[in-house]
N, C-alpha and C positions, 0 to 999 in steps of 0.2 A: 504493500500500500504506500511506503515511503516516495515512489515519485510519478501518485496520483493525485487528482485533484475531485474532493467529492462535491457533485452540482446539487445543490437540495433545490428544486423547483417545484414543488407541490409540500405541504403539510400532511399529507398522507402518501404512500407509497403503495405505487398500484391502483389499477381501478376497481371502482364495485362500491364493495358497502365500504362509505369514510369511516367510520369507528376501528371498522378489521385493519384498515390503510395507516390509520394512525398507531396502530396497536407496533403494524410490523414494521413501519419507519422506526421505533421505537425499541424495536428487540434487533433492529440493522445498527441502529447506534451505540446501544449494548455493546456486540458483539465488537463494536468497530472499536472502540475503547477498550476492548480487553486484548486486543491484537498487537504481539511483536514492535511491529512496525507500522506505525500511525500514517496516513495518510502527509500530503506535501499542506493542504490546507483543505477548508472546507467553504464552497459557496452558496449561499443560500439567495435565490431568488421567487419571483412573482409568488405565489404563497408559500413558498419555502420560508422566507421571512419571517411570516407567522409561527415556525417550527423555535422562533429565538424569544420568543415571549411568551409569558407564561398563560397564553390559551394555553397552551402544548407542554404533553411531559416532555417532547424531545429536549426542553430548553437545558432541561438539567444537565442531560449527557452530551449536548452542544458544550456548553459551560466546560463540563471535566475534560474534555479534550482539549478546550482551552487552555485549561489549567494545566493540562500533560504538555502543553508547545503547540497543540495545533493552530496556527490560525484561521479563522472564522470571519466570515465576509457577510453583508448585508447589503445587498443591491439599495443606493441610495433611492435609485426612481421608483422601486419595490415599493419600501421602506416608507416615503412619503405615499407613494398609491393608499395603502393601507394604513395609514396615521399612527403607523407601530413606532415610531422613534424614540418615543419618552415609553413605551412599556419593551423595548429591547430589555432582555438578561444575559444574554452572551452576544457576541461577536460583534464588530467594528463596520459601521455604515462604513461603504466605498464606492467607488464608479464601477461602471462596468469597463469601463479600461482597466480593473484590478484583473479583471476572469480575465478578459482577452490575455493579459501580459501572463496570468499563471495557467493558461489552454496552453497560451506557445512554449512554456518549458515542462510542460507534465501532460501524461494523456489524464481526461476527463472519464469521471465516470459518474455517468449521470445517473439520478436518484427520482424520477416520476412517482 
């Protein structure tokens, strides 16, 4: 995972029933914090954003991989779309010129 870049673009993962999507975004971040080698960083967009405040348990385990080194990105135009700025708990508003610049040095691995 070390020189991946995780794209969090939805608040649930998968389609179908959103409860089940949030459930397993949730036991994918788990797993991804208990791993060796941690991802290059992580970015969250369009309602991925949402996964960084605490609608969402993912905020926690956003958070501790923070706290392990990962960095953690929040699409500013996301971010403002959804008036999340003042309830963020993990990661750092940025442009989307952050993902372009961390797409061209790590492959992407995108999280629907």
């Amino acid at each position: 995972m070390k020189n991946k870049v995780i794209l969090i673009a939805s608040d649930q993962f998968g389609k179908g029933d959103p409860n089940l999507g949030e459930v397993v975004l949730e036991t994918f971040l788990v797993h991804l914090k208990q791993q060796k080698e941690l991802p290059a960083a992580i970015f969250c967009m369009n309602r991925g954003v949402l996964t960084l405040t605490d609608q969402s348990l993912s905020h926690v385990h956003l958070k501790e991989l923070e706290e392990q080194g990962v960095p953690v990105y929040a699409c500013k135009t996301c971010v403002d779309h959804y008036q999340a700025g003042d309830k963020l708990q993990a990661g750092k508003i940025s442009g989307m010129d952050m993902f372009v610049s961390l797409a061209g040095q790590h492959e992407v691995l995108p999280v629907f």
